[in-house]
N, C-alpha and C positions, 0 to 999 in steps of 0.2 A: 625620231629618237627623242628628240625636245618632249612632245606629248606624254611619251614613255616614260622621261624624268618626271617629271610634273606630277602626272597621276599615282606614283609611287608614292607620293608625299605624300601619306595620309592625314591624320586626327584622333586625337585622344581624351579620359574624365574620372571622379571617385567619390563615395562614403560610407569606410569601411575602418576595420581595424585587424589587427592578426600579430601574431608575437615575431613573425617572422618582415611582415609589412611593415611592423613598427620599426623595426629596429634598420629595414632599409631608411625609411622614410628620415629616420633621425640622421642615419650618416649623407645621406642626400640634404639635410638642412645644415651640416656644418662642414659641406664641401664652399671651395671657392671658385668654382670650376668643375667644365668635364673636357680631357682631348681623349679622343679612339681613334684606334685605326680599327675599320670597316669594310666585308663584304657582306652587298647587298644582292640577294634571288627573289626574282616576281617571277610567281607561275599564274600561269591565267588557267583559270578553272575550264576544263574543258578539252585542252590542249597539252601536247608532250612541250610545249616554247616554255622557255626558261631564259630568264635575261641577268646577266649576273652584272653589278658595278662593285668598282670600288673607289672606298673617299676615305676622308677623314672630316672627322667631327671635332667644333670650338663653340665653348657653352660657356658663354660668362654670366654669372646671377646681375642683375635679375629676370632681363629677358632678349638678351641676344645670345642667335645661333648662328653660326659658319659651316654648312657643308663642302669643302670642296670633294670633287666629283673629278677621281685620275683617270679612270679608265670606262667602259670604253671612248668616250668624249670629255673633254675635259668642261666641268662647269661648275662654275660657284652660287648657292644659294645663302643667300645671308636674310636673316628675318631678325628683326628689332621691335619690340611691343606686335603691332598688329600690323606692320608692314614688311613685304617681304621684296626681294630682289635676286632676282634668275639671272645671271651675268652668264652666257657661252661666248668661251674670246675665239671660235673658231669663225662664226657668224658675226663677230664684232657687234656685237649687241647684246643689250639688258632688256630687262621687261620688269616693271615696277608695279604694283599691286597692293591690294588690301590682304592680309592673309585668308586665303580660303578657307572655308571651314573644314573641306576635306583635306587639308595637310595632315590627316594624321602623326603620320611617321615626323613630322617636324614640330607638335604639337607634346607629342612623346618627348622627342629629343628635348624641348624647355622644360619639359616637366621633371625631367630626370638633374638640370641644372638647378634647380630648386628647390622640388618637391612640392610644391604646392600646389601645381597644378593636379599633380596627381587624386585629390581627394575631392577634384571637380569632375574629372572626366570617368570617374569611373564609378560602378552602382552597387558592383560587390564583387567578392574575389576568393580563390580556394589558395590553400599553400601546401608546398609539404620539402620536408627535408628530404635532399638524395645523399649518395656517396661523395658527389662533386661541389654539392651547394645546395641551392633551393629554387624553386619554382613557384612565380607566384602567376596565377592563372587570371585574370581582369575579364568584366564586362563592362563594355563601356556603354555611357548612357546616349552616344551619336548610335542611334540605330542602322545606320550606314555597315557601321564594325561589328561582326558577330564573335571575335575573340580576342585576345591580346593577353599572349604569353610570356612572363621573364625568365629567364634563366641565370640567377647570381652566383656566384660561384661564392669559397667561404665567407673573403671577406668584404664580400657582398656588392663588389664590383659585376656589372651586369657581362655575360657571355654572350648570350643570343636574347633578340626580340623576335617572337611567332607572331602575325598580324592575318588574320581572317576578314575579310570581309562578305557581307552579306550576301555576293553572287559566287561567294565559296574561291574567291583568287586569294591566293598569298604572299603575303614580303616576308622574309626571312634576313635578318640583319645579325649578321656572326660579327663580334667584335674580334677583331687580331690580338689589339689591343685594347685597355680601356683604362684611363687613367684618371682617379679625383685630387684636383689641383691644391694646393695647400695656400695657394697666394692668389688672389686677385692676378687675373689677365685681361688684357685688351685687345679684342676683335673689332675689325671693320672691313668697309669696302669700302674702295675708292675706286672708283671706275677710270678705264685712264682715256684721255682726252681722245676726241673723236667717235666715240663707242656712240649706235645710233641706241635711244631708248625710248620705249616705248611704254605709257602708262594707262592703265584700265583702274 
């Protein structure tokens, strides 16, 4: 199940422009913050398995993430600059690391707390307006990922992320919620005494 979480975690890039990109991009630079409530589906290409979670997401500028991870396991991943930390309090144990390259989906996640990333990880992009909002369609330059799709709704708060990768699997991450913070907040992890950890 651990493996399962982990590998979900994709990676994301960009240099583009669009009326509709823009004008995300701008409310993505004068947030202070992102919290959402979050379900997550991985289908593995090939197969009827579907694995659904759900968390909640904490995005403070300029580069710390919080996923906690309610169901079906509880787990918290927190990543700060280029270090990340997979905390499961059911195994009472952490696992401490460099950020992978392939966290996409957490890679996403910083990029959506700032916006800046976005116009690295990605190569070029279509958009178009629906009845609900907008769609903006990404190629990312990790060739791992063959698509990465937004779905904002009016006002331009994100609904769903479509994530492709190259062996044709996908993550599908529907927001319940999804909220841009108007104030500075403070995330962390503090591991509580005892917790075995182990670092690669």
């Amino acid at each position: 199940m651990k493996k399962i979480l982990l590998s979900f975690l994709f990676s994301f890039s960009f240099s583009l422009a669009g009326e509709i990109f823009d004008a995300f991009y701008k409310k993505l630079s004068t947030t202070e913050g992102i919290k959402g409530d979050f379900t997550q589906e991985t289908y593995i290409n090939g197969t009827s398995e579907k694995q659904t979670f759900k968390g909640i997401l904490y995005a403070e500028k300029p580069d710390k993430i919080k996923i906690e991870y309610l169901t079906p396991i509880k787990q918290i991943v927190y990543v700060e600059k280029d270090k990340v930390i997979v905390y499961t309090p059911e195994e009472n144990q952490a696992v401490i690391s460099k950020l992978p390259e392939d966290f996409i989906t957490v890679k996403i996640f910083k990029s959506l707390s700032s916006g800046k990333m976005l116009k690295e990880i990605f190569s070029s992009l279509k958009e178009q307006k629906n009845s609900n909002g907008y769609t903006i369609q990404l190629k990312p330059v990790d060739k791992s990922i063959s698509d990465v799709s937004l779905n904002l709704k009016k006002d331009f708060k994100v609904n769903k992320i479509n994530i492709i990768d190259k062996e044709g699997n996908r993550v599908i991450i529907i927001f319940d919620k999804f909220d841009y913070l108007s104030k500075p907040v403070e995330i962390g992890l503090k591991l509580p005494e005892g917790v075995e950890v182990l670092r690669y």
